[in-house]
Each structure stands twice: as structure tokens, then as C-alpha cells.
N, C-alpha and C positions, 0 to 999 in steps of 0.2 A: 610255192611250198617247197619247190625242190632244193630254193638255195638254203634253206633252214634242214637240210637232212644230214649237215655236217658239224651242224653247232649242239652243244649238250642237249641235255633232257629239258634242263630246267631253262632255258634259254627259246628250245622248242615250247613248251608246255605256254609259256607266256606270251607266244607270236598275236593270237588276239586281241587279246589286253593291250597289248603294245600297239598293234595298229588302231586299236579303237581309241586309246590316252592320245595319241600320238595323232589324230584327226581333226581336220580344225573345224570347231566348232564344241568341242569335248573338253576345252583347256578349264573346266571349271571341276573336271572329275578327277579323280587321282587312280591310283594304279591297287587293285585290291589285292589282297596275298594271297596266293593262290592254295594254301592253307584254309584260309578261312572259306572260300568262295569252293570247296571240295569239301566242306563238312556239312554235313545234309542238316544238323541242326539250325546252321548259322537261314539255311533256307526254305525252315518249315513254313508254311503255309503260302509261298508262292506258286507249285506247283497248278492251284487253282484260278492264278492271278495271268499268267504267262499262255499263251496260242502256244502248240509245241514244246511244253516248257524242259522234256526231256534235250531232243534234238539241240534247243537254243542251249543247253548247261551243256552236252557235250560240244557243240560251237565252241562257246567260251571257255572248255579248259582242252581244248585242240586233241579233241577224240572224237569228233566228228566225221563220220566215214563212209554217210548213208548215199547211195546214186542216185541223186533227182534232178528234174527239171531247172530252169533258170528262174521260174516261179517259184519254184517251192523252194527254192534256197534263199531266194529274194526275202519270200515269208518268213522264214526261221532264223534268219538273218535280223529282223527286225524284232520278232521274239527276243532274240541274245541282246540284244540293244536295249530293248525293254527290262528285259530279267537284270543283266548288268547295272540299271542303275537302281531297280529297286533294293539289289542288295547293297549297292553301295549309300543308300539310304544310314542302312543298319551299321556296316564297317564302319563310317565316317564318326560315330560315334562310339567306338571302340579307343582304345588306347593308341594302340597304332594307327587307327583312322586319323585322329586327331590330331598325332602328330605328324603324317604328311599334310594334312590341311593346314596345319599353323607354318610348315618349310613354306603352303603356296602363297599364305597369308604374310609371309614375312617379305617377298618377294614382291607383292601386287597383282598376283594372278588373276584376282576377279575382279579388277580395277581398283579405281579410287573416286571418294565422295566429289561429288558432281557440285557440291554447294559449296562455294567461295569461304565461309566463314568455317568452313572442315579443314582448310589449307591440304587437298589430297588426301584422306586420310583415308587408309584402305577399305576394301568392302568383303563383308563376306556373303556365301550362295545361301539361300533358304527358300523354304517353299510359306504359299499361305494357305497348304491342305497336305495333309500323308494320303489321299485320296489320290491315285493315278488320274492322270486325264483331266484333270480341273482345275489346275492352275497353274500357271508358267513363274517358272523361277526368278527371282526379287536380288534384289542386294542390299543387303545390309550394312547402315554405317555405325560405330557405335559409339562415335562422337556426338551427332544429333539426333542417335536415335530413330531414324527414320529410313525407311528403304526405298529403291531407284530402279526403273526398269536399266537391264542391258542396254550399252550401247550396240553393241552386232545382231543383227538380228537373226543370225544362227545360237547365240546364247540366248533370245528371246522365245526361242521354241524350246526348248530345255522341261522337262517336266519338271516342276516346282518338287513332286512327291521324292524325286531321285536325290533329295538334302533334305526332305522334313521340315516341320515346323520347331522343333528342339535344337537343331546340330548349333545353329548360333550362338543358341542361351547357354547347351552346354559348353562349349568351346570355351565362352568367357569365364563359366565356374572352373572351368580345369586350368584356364591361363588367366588367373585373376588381375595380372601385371599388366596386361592386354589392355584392359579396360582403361580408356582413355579420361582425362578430365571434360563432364559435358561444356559444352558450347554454350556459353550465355552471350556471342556478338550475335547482333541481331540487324538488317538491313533497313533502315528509318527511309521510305521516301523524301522526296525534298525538293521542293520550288524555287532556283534560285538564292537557297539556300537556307529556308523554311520549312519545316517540317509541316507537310501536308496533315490536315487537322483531323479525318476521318480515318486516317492508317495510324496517325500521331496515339488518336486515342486508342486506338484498339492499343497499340503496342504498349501504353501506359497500363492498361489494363489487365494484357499478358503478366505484364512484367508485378503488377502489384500480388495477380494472383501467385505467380511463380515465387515470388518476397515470399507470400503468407504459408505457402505451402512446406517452405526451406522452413520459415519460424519453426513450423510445426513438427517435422523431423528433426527440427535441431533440442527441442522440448523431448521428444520420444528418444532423444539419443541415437538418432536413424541416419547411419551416411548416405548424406543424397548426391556427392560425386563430383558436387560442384569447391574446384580448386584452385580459387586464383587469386592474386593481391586485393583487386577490385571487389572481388566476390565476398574477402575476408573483411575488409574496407565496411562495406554495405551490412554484413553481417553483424559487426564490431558498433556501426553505428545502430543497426534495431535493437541490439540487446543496449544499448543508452538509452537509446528513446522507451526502450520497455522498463527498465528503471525506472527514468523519470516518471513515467506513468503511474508505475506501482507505489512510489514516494506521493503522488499527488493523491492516490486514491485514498493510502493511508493517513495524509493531512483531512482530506476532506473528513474521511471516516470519525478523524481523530475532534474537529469541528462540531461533527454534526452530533457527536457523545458529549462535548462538554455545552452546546447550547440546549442539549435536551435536561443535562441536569442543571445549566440554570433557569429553564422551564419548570422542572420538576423543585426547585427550591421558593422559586417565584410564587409557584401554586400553592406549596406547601405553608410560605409565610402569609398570602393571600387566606389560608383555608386557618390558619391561627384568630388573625384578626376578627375576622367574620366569627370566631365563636367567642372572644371576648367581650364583642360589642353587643350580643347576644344575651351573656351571662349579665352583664351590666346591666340591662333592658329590664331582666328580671326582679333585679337588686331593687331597682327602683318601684316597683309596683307593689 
């Protein structure tokens, strides 16, 4: 502490923050404003969530003054660790949160997609509960849409609640340029160079659902995201084939109205005859 007794306020004021951003194992957090992290608003209702929750906020904004033990500072210490990332929960979904999260996101900070058909494409942190203590932090890719544990297993202890279940979704409505075209390659096993017949069908059958589904949103007028030659390709040929279809149904339609009126005239010159032969019957008698 004593070499920080020469450097300004605000340079002091941040020395935690700084060592705790600056710790490996933390590289998925960002650095909060020491603004927001001093406005008692930004931290109603953790007071009840936090062990110490006084001592651990004056830790983190370096007005911590209190004489204890190695234990009890151990404690309080882990408090501010705690406290720190539940509001960094909240910041990261701020305006300025978000924009340090998209500088880390532009960089690679919390890696890149694990699955070959992502070609790297970066990942962001999210939890799968705002619940502390119950679930470890995911990454999200949002090329495939799917999330990956941490490679380090210092970022696999990470409490998932310290990014929420939102910061993701929001990030992409606030950087909607962000949002990548999804991923329609897909890995076909293969024998020799045959497609194995039991993964073959499933993926036949991904891929028809996936077809029907696109139809569907493409009828409702709904972008579903998917943006490629191939993709327009396939698409350009269902709207033919649903043509054709629509052209066949109205021949048949068109068919089945003129064999019914020459049913309906058949009957009707059937239903003449029968009463002339009738009336004659009579004549006669």
C-alpha cells in the first residue's frame, strides 16, 4: 500500500479493482466505474446477499481501515470477491458495461468457439441462474448458438450469477451487427467414404426439420439468420417446388369441379329421359 501513497486519488481509489481485473483467473470480468460501484442505489438489496457486506464495499473502494486478524481479513476479502461480481452482474448490462464487454469481445477475451464449423468465432460469459452459488459460468457462441464449458479451470469456478442469464441476449440487441450468420455446416460421419446410415438419417432429418421450419418463418416474414449462397440456393428451390405444388393442387381442384359438373349434367340428362319414358307409359294406357 505504501507505494500507492504517491499516486493521485483516483488512481489510489482503484488499487483493488486493479488487482482483482488484473488476477489470473478474473480475465472474463471488466473493471467497474468506481461511480457506479459508490452509488448505494446501483447496490440495493446485496447488503443481505454479502457475509460483511459493509467491510467487503469498503475493501473494494480502498477505505478499508478496520485492524483484524489474517482470518478475518481472509473472510472479508472473499466477501469483496463475492460482492464485486454480483454487481458486476448489473454494470455489465449498463451502457458502459457493455461497452467494455464488446472492447473484450472484439479482442477474444473469453475465447473462441470450440467447434470446427464456427471457424474460432468468439465466445461470450453468461451464467444458467442469477442464483449465486449454482451454477458456473458457460460461454456462449452465437454462431451455433450453443454454449461450452471453459478451457482453464480457474474460469470454470467463476460463478455463472457474476454475468446473468441476460448479458448475452442483451449485448446482441445493443450490437445487433454482432450477430453473426448461423451455421448450417454440419459434420456427416463416413465409412470410407459413405455416409454411415443411422447418423446419415438423423441428419436427413435435422436438416428437413430445419428446411420446414425456415419455410415457416419465411411465410410469417420472420428473419431466421440463416445467410448464405447455398442457403438462398435451397431456399429459391422450396419456393419452386411450393409453386409447383400450389399449380398441381389448383389443376387437380380445377379437375375435380369440371368432372363433378359432368356428373352433375350426366344425372341430370339421365333424370330427363327417365321422365319421358314415363310420360309415354302413360300415353299409352
Amino acid at each position: 500500500m505504501d507505494d500507492f501513497v504517491s499516486e493521485s486519488e483516483s488512481d489510489y481509489a482503484s488499487y483493488w479493482r486493479d488487482w482483482f481485473i488484473s488476477s489470473r483467473g478474473n480475465e472474463y470480468f471488466c473493471e467497474i466505474d468506481e461511480d457506479y460501484i459508490t452509488d448505494r442505489f446501483n447496490l440495493t438489496g446485496l447488503n443481505t446477499e454479502v457475509q460483511y457486506y459493509q467491510y467487503a464495499l469498503d475493501l473494494i473502494t480502498d477505505v478499508f481501515d478496520l485492524d483484524c486478524d489474517d482470518d478475518m481479513r481472509e473472510t472479508i476479502e472473499k466477501s469483496a470477491r463475492h460482492l464485486y461480481g454480483l454487481v458486476h452482474a448489473r454494470y455489465i448490462v449498463t451502457t458502459r458495461g457493455l461497452q467494455k464487454m464488446f472492447e473484450k469481445y472484439k479482442k477474444a477475451d473469453f475465447g473462441k468457439c470450440p467447434r470446427v464449423m464456427c471457424s474460432s468465432h468468439p465466445l461470450l460469459p453468461m451464467g444458467l441462474s442469477d442464483v449465486p452459488n449454482s451454477k458456473p459460468v458457460k460461454l456462449y457462441c452465437a454462431r451455433c448458438e450453443d454454449i461450452y464449458n471453459p478451457k482453464s479451470s480457474r474460469h470454470a469456478a467463476i460463478d455463472g450469477a457474476y454475468f446473468g442469464t441476460s448479458f448475452h441476449n442483451i449485448f446482441f440487441q445493443v450490437y445487433p451487427t454482432l450477430v453473426p450468420a448461423k451455421s448450417v455446416e454440419r459434420y456427416i460421419p463416413r465409412c470410407y467414404g459413405f455416409k454411415v446410415h443411422a447418423a446419415a438419417a438423423l441428419v436427413r432429418w435435422q436438416n428437413s426439420q430445419r428446411d420446414e421450419m425456415r419455410r415457416r418463418l419465411r411465410k410469417l416474414e420472420v428473419e431466421s439468420g440463416f445467410k448464405d449462397a447455398e442457403d438462398e440456393a435451397e431456399l429459391d428451390d422450396d419456393d419452386e417446388e411450393e409453386e409447383e405444388e400450389e399449380e398441381e393442387e389448383e389443376l387437380a381442384a380445377m379437375d375435380e369441379a369440371e368432372g363433378a359438373q359432368q356428373q352433375h349434367a350426366a344425372a341430370a340428362a339421365a333424370g330427363t329421359a327417365t321422365g319421358g319414358v314415363a310420360a309415354g307409359g302413360e300415353g299409352v294406357h
